[in-house]
N, CA, C and O atoms as a DFTB+ gen file, in Angstrom:
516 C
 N C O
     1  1       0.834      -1.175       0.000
     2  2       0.000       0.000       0.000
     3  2       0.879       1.239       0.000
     4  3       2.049       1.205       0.380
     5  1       0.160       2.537      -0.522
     6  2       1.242       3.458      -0.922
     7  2       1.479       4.255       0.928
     8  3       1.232       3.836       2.059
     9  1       2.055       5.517       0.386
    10  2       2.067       6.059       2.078
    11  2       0.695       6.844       2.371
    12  3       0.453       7.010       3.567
    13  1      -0.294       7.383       1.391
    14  2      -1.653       7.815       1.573
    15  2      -2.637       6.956       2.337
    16  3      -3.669       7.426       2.816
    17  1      -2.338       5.869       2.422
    18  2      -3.235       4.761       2.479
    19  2      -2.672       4.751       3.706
    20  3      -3.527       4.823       4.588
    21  1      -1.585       4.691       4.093
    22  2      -0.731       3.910       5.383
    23  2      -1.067       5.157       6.406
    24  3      -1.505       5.074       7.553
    25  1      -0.663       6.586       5.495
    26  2      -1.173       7.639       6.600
    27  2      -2.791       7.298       7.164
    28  3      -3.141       7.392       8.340
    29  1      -3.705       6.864       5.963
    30  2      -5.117       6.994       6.919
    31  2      -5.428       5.632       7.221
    32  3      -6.613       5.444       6.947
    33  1      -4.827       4.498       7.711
    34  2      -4.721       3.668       8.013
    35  2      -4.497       4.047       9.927
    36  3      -5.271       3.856      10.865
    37  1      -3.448       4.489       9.892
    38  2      -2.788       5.087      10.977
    39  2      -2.826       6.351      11.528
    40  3      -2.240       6.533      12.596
    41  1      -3.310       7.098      11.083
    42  2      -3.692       8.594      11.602
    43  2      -3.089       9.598      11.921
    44  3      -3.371      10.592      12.590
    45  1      -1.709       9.048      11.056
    46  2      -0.151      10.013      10.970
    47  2      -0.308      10.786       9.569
    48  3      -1.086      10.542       8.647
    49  1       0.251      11.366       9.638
    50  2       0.692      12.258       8.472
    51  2       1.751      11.462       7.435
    52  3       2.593      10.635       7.784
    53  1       1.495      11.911       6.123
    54  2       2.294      11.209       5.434
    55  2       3.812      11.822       6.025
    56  3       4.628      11.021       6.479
    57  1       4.059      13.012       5.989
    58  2       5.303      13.751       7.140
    59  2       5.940      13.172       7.492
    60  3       7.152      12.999       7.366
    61  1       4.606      12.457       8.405
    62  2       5.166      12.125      10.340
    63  2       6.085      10.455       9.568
    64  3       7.240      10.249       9.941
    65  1       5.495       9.562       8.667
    66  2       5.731       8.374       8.379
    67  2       6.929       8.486       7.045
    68  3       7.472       7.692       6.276
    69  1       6.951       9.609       7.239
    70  2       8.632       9.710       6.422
    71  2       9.495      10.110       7.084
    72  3      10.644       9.722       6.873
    73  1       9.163      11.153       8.249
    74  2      10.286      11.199       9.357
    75  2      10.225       9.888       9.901
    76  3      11.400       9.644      10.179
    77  1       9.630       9.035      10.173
    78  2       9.583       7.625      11.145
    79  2      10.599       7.174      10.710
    80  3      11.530       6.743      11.390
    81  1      10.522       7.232       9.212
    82  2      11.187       5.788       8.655
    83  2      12.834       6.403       8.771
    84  3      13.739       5.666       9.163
    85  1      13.066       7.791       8.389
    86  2      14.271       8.292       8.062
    87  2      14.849       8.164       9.505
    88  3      15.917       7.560       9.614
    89  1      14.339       8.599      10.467
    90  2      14.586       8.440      12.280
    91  2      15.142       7.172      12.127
    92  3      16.278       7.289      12.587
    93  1      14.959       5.814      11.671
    94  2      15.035       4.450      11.851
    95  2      14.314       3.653      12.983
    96  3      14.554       2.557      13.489
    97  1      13.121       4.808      13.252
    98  2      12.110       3.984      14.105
    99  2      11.269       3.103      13.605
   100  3      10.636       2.277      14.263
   101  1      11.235       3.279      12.229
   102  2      10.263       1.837      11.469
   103  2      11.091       1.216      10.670
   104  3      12.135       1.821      10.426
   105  1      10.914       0.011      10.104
   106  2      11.908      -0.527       9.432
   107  2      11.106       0.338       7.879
   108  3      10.004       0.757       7.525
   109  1      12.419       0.231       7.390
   110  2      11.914       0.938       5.603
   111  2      10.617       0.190       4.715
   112  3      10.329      -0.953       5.068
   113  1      10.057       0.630       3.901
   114  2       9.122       0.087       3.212
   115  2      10.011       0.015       1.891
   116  3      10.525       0.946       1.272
   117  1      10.046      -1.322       1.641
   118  2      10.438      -1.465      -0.045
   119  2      10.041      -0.525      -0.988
   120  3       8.964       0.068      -0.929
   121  1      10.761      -0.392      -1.735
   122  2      10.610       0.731      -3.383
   123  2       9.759       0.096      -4.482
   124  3      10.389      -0.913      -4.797
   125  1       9.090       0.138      -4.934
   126  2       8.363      -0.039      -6.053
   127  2       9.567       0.357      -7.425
   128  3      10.512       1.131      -7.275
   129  1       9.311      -0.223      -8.448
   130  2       9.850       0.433      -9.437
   131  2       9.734       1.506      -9.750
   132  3      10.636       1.858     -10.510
   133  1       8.657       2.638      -9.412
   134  2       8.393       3.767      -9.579
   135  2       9.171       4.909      -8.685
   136  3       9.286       6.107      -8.946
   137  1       9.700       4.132      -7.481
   138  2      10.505       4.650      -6.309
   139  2       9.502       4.779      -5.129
   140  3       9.872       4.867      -3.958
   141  1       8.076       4.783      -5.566
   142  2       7.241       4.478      -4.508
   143  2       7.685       3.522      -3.453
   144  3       8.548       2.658      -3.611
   145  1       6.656       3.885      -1.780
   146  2       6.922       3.414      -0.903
   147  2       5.596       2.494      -1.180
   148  3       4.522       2.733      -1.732
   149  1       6.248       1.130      -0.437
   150  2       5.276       0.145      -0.591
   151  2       5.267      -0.443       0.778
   152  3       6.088      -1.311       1.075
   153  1       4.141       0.105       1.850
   154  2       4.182      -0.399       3.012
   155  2       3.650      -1.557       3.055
   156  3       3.065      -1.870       2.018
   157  1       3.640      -2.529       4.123
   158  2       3.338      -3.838       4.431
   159  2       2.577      -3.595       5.747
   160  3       2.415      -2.566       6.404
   161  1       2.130      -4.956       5.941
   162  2       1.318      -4.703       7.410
   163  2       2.166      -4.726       8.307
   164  3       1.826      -4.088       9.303
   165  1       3.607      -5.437       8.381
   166  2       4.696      -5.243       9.148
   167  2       4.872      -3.465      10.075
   168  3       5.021      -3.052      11.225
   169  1       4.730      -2.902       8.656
   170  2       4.965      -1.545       8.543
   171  2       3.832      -0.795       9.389
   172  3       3.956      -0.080      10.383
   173  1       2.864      -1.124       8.791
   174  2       1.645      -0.660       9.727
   175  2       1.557      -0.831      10.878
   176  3       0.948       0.029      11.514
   177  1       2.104      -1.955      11.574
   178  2       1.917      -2.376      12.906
   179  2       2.858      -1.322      13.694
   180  3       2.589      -0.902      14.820
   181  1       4.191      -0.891      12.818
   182  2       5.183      -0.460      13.622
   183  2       4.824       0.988      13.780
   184  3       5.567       1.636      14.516
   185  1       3.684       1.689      13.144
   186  2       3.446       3.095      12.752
   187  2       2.292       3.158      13.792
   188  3       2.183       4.254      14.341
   189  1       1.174       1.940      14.269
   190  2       0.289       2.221      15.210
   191  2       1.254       2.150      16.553
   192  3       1.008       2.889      17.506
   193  1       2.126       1.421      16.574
   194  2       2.816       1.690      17.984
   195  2       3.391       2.828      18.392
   196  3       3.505       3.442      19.453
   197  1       3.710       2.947      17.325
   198  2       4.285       4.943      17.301
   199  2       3.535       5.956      17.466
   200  3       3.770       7.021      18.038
   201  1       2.128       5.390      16.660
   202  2       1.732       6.853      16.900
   203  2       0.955       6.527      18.329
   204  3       0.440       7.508      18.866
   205  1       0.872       5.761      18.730
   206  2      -0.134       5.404      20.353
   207  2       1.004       5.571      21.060
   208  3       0.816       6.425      21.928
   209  1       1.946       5.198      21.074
   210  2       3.340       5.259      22.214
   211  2       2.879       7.471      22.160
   212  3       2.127       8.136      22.873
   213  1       3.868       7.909      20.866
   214  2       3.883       9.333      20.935
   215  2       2.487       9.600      22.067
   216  3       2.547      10.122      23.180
   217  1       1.296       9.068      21.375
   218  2      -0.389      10.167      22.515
   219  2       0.038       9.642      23.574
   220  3       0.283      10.674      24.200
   221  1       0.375       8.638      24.400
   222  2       0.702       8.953      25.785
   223  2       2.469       9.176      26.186
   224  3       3.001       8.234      26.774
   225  1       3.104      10.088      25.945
   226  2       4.187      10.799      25.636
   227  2       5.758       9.680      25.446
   228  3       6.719      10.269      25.941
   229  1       6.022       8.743      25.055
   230  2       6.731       8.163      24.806
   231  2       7.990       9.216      24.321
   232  3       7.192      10.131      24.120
   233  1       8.859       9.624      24.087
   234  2       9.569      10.079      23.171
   235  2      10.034       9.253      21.951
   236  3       9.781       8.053      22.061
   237  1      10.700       9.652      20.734
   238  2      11.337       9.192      19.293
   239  2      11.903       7.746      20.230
   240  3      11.211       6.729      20.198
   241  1      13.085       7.776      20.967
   242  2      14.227       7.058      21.244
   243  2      12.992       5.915      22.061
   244  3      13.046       4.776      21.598
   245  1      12.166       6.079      22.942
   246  2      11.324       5.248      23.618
   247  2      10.428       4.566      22.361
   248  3      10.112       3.403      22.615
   249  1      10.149       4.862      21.584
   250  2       9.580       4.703      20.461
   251  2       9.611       3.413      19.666
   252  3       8.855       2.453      19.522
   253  1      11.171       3.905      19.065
   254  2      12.415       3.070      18.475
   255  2      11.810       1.734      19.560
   256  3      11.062       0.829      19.190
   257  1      12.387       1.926      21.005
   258  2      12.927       0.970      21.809
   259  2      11.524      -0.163      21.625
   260  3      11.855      -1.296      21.274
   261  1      10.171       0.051      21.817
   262  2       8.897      -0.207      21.988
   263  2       9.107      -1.233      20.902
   264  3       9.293      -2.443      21.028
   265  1       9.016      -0.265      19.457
   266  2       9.222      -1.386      18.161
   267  2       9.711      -2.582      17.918
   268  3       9.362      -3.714      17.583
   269  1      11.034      -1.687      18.321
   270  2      11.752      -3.320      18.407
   271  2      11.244      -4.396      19.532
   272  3      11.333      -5.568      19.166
   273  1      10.778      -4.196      20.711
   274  2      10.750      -5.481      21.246
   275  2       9.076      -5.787      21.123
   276  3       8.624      -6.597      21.933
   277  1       8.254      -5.246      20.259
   278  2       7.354      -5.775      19.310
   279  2       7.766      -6.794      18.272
   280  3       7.212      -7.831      17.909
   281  1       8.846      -6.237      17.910
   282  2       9.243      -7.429      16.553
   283  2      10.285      -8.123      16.902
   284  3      11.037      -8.503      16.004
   285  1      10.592      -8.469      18.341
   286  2      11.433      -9.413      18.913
   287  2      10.423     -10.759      19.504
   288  3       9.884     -10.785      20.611
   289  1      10.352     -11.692      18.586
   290  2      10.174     -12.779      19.059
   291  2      10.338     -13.088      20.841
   292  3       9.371     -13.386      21.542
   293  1      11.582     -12.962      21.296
   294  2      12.149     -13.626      22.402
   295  2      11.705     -12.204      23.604
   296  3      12.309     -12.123      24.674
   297  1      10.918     -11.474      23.332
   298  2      11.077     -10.208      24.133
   299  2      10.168     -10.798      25.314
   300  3       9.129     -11.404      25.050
   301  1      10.619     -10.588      26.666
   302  2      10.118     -10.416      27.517
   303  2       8.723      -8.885      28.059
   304  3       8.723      -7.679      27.814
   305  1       7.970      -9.575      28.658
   306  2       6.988      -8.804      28.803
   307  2       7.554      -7.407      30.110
   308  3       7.222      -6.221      30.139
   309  1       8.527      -8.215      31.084
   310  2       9.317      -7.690      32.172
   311  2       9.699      -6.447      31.102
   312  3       9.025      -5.462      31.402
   313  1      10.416      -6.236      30.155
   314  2      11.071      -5.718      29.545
   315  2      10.081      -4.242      29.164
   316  3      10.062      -3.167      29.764
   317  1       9.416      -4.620      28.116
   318  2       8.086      -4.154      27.901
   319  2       7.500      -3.055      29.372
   320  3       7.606      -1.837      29.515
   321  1       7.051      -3.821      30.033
   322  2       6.334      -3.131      31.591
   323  2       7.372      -2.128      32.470
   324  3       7.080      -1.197      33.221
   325  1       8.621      -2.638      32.114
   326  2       9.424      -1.714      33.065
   327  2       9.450      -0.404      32.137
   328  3       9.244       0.647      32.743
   329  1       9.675      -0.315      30.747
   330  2       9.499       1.160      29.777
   331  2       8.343       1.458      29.986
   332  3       8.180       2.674      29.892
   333  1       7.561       0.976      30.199
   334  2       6.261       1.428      31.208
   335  2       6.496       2.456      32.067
   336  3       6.626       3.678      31.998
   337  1       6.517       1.384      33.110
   338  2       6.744       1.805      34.308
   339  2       7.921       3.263      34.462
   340  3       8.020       3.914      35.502
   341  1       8.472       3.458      33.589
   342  2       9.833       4.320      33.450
   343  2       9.030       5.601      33.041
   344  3       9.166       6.746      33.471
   345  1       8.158       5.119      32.100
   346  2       6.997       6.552      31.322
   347  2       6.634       6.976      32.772
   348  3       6.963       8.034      33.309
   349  1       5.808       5.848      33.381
   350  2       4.664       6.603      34.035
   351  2       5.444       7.758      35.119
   352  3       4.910       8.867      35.163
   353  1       6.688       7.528      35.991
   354  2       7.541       7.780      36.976
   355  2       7.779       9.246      35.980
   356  3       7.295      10.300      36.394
   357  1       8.492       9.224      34.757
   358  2       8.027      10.177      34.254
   359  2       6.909      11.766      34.324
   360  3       6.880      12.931      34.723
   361  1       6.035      10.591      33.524
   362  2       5.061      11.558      33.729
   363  2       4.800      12.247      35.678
   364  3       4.930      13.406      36.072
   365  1       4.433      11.052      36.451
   366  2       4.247      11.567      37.881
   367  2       4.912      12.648      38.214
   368  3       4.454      13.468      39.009
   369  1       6.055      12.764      37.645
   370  2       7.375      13.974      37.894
   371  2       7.012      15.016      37.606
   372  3       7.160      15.998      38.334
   373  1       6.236      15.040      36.039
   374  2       5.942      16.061      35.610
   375  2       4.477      16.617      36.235
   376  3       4.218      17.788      36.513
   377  1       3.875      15.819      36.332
   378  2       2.211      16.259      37.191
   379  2       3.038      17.159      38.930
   380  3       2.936      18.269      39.453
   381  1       3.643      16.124      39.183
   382  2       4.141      17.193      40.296
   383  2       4.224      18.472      40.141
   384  3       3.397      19.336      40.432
   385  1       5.299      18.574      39.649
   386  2       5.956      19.878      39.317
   387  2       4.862      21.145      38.638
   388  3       4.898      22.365      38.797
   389  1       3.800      20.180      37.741
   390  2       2.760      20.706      37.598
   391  2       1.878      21.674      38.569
   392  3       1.476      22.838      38.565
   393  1       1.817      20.644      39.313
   394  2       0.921      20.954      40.994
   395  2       1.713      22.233      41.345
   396  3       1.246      23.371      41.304
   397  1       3.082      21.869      41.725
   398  2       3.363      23.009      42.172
   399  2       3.337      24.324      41.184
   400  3       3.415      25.336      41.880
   401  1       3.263      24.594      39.948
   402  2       3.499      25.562      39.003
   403  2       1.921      26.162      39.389
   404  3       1.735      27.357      39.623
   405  1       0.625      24.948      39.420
   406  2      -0.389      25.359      39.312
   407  2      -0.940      25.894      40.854
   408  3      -2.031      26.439      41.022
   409  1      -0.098      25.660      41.765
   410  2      -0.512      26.284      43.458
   411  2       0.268      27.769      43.346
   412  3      -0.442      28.697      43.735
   413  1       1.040      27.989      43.079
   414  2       1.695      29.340      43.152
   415  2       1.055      30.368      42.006
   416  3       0.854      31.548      42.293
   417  1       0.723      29.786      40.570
   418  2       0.142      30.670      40.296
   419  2      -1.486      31.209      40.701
   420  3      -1.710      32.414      40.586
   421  1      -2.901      30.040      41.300
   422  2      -3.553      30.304      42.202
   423  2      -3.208      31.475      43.367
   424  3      -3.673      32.580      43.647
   425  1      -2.585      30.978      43.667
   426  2      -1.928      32.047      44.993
   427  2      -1.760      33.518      44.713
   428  3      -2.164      34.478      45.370
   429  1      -0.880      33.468      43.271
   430  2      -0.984      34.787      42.699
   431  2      -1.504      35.105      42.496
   432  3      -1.528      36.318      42.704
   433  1      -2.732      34.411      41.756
   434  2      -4.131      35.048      41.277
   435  2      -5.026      35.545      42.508
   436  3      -5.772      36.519      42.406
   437  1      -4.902      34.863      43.572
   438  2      -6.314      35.029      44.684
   439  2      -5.419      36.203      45.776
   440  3      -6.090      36.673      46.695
   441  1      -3.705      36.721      45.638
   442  2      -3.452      37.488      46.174
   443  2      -3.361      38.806      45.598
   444  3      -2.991      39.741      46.307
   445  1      -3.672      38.987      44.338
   446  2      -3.301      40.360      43.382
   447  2      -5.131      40.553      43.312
   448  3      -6.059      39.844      42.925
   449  1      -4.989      42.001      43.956
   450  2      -6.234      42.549      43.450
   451  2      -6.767      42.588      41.980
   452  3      -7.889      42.086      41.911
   453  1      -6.412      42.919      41.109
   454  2      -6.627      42.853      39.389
   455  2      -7.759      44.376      39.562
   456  3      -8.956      44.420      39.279
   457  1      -7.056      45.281      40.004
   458  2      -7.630      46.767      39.968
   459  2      -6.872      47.510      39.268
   460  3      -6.114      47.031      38.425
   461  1      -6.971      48.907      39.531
   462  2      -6.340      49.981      38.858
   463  2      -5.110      50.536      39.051
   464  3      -4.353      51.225      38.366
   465  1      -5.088      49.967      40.394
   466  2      -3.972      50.589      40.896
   467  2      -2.633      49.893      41.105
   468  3      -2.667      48.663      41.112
   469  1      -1.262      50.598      41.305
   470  2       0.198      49.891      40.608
   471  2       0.159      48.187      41.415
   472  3       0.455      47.128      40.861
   473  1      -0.240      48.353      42.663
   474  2       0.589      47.356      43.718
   475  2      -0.065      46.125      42.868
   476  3      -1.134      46.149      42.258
   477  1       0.981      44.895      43.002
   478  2       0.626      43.681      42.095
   479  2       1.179      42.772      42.665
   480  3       2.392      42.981      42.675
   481  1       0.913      41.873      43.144
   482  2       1.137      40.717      44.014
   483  2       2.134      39.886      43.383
   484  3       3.113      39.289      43.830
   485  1       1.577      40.015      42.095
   486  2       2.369      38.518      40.706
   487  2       3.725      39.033      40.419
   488  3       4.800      38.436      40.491
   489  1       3.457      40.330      40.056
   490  2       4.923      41.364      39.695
   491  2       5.609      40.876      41.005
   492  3       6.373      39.955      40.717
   493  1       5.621      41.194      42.538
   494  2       5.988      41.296      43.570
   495  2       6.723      39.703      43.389
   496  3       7.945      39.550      43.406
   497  1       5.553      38.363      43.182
   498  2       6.206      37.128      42.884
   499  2       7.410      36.830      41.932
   500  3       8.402      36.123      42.110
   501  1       6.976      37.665      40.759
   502  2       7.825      37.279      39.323
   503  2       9.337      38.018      40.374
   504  3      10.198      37.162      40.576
   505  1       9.575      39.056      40.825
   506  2      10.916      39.883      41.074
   507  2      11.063      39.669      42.258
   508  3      11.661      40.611      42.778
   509  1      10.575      38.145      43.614
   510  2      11.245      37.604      44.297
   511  2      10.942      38.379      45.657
   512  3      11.543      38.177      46.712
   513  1       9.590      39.589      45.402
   514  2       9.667      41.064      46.250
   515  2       9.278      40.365      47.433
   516  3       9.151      40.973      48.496
């Protein structure tokens, strides 16, 4: 199938599935005599893992890693669950840090009048006052 087909197959951009392949996160799709790309379901499989890894934030390199032990016969599931487990610790890090970004600016908001006049609570925050 060409890459039009493979994009709405998968819900990537034809783009996104030519950076994939050039990255070396998918294996290549054979050339047609025309120089066309001729994906396989091989191919397809490796482009839904990508693009579902990317929506819950995987990065490129986590990506790569996912693929391959999809198309490793001998892959352990341990293997698999701990890049899991590595995302989620991840993400938790970032929700933290979240929390805190999202309590201080509350704070700013419910301590700054939002009137006419100079005094500003947030300014006072932003310059440490």
């Amino acid at each position: 199938m060409n890459i039009s087909q493979a994009s709405s197959l998968t819900g990537l951009s034809a783009k996104s599935i030519r950076f994939y392949e050039d990255k070396g996160i998918i294996t290549p799709p054979r050339r047609l005599n025309n120089g066309y790309r001729d994906y396989q379901e091989s191919q397809l499989e490796q482009l839904k893992i990508v693009a579902r890894a990317r929506m819950v934030g995987f990065h490129l390199d986590e990506c790569k890693a996912l693929v391959e032990l999809a198309s490793d016969p001998c892959r352990t599931s341990y293997k698999v669950k701990e890049t899991t487990k590595a995302k989620l610790a991840e993400v938790d890090k970032k929700l933290a840090e979240l929390t805190l970004i999202r309590q201080q600016l509350v704070e700013w908001i419910n301590e700054c009048p939002g009137d006419n006049g100079p005094n500003c609570p947030i300014i006072d925050g932003l310059t440490g006052q």
